[in-house]
C-alpha positions as CSV (number, residue, x, y, z in Angstrom):
1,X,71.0,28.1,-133.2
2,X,68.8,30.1,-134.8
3,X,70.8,31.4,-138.2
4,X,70.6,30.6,-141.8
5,X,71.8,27.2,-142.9
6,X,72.9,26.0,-146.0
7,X,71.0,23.4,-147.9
8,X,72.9,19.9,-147.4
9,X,72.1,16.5,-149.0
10,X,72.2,13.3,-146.7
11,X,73.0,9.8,-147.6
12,X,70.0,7.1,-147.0
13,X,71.0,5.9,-143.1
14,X,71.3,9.7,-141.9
15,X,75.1,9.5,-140.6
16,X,76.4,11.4,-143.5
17,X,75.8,14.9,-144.7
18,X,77.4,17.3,-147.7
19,X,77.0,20.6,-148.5
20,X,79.0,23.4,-150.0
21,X,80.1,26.4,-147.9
22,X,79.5,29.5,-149.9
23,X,81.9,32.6,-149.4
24,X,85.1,33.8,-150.6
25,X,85.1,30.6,-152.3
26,X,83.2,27.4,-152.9
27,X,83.9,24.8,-150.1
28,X,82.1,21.3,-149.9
29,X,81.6,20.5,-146.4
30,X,80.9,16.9,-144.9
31,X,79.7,15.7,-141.7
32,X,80.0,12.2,-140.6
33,X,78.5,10.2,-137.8
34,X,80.5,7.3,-137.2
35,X,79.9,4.4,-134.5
36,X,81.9,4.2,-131.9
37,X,80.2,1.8,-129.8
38,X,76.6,0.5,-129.7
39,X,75.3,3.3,-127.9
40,X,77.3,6.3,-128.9
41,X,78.7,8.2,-132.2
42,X,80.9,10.5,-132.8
43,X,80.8,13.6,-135.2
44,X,83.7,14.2,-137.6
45,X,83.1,17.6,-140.0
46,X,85.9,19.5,-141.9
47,X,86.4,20.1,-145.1
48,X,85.6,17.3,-148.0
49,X,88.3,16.1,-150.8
50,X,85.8,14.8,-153.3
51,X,89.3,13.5,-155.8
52,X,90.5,11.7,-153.1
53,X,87.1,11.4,-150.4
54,X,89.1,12.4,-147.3
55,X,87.8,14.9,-144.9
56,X,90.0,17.6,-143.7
57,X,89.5,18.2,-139.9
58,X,91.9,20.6,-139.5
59,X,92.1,23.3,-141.9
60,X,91.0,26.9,-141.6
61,X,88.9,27.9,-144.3
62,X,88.2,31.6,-143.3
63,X,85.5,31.8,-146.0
64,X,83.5,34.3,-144.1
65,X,80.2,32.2,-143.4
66,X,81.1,30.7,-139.5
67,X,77.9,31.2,-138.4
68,X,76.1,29.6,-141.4
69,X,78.4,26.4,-141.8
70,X,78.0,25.7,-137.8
71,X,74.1,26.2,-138.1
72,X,74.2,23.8,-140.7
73,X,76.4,21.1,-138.6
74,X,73.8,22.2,-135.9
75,X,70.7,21.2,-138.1
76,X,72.5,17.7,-139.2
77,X,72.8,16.8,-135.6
78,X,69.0,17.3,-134.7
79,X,68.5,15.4,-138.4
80,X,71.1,12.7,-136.5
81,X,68.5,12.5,-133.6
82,X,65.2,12.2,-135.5
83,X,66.2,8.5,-136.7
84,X,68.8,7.5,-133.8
85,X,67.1,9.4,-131.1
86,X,68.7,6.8,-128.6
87,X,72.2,6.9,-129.6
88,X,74.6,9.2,-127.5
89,X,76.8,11.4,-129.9
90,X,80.3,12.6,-128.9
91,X,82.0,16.0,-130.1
92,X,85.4,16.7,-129.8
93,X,87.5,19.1,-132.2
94,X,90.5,17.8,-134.0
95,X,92.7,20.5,-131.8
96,X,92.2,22.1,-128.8
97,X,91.3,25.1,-130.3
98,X,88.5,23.2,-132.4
99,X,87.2,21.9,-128.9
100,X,87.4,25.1,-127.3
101,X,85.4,26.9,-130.4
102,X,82.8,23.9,-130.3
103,X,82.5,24.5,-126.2
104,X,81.8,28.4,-126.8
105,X,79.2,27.4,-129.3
106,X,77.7,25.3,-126.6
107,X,78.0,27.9,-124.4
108,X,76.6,30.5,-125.9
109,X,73.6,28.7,-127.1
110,X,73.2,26.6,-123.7
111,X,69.5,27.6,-123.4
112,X,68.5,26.5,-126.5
113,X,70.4,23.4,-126.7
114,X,68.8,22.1,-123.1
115,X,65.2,22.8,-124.7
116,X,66.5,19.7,-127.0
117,X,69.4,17.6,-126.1
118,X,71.4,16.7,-122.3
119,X,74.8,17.6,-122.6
120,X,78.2,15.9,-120.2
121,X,81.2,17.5,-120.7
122,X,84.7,15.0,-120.3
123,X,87.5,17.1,-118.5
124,X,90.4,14.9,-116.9
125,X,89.1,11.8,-117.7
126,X,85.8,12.5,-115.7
127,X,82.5,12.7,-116.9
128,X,80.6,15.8,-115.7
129,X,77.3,14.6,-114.6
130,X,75.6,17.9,-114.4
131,X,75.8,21.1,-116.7
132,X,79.5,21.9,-117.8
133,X,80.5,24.4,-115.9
134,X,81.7,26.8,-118.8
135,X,84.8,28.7,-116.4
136,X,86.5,25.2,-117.3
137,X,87.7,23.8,-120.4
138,X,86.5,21.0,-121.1
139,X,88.2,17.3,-123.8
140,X,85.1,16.7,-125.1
141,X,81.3,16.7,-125.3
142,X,78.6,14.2,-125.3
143,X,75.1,15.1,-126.7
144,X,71.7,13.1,-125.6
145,X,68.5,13.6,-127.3
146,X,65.8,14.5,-124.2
């Protein structure tokens, strides 16, 4: 995705990344990569609680910089596959709505994506094999560095 990004910090091992989401108002933003098995990952982002150090999947912040913030989360995910290029990640939203924004972002930036990274798509328990077929909606997506 080729937009502006906001500056993030990372911590030492590459699986988590903050940054502040500039707008109507000042948001700090996290994105975690957390092990779910040996070979795969799975990205968590929202909205980051630094009182209490929770991450908040599921709000809405409307802070007018949707492009930016995703380029961002973007950008952290190629970071991601620079030091674990053999690790499989998984993306799914915390709602359906989430996973259906995160599919149109795949979508829409398909050709630029395949340049980089494989991409299966989970619908009904099955693992697409070949390019999603973006007419169907899809549980959940699983990124491979090429």
């Amino acid at each position: 995705m080729n937009a502006p990004k906001y500056d993030y910090k990372s911590d030492n091992d590459n699986l988590v990344y903050i940054f502040f989401s500039v707008g109507k108002k000042i948001i700090t933003k996290i994105v975690v990569y957390e092990p779910i098995d040996a070979n795969t990952y799975n990205l968590a982002f929202g909205d980051y609680d630094l009182v209490n150090q929770t991450i908040d999947d599921k709000s809405i912040s409307n802070n007018g910089d949707k492009v930016k913030v995703l380029a961002t989360v973007i950008q952290t995910i190629r970071d991601f596959f620079q030091v674990y290029p053999s690790i499989g990640l998984q993306i799914q939203g915390s709602t359906s709505t989430r996973t259906k924004l995160y599919q149109k972002i795949i979508r829409d930036n398909l050709a630029e994506i395949e340049t980089e990274f494989k991409i299966f798509a989970l619908r009904e328990g099955e693992i697409m094999i070949e390019t999603p077929n973006f007419t169907l909606e899809y549980e959940r997506f699983y990124i491979y560095k090429k």
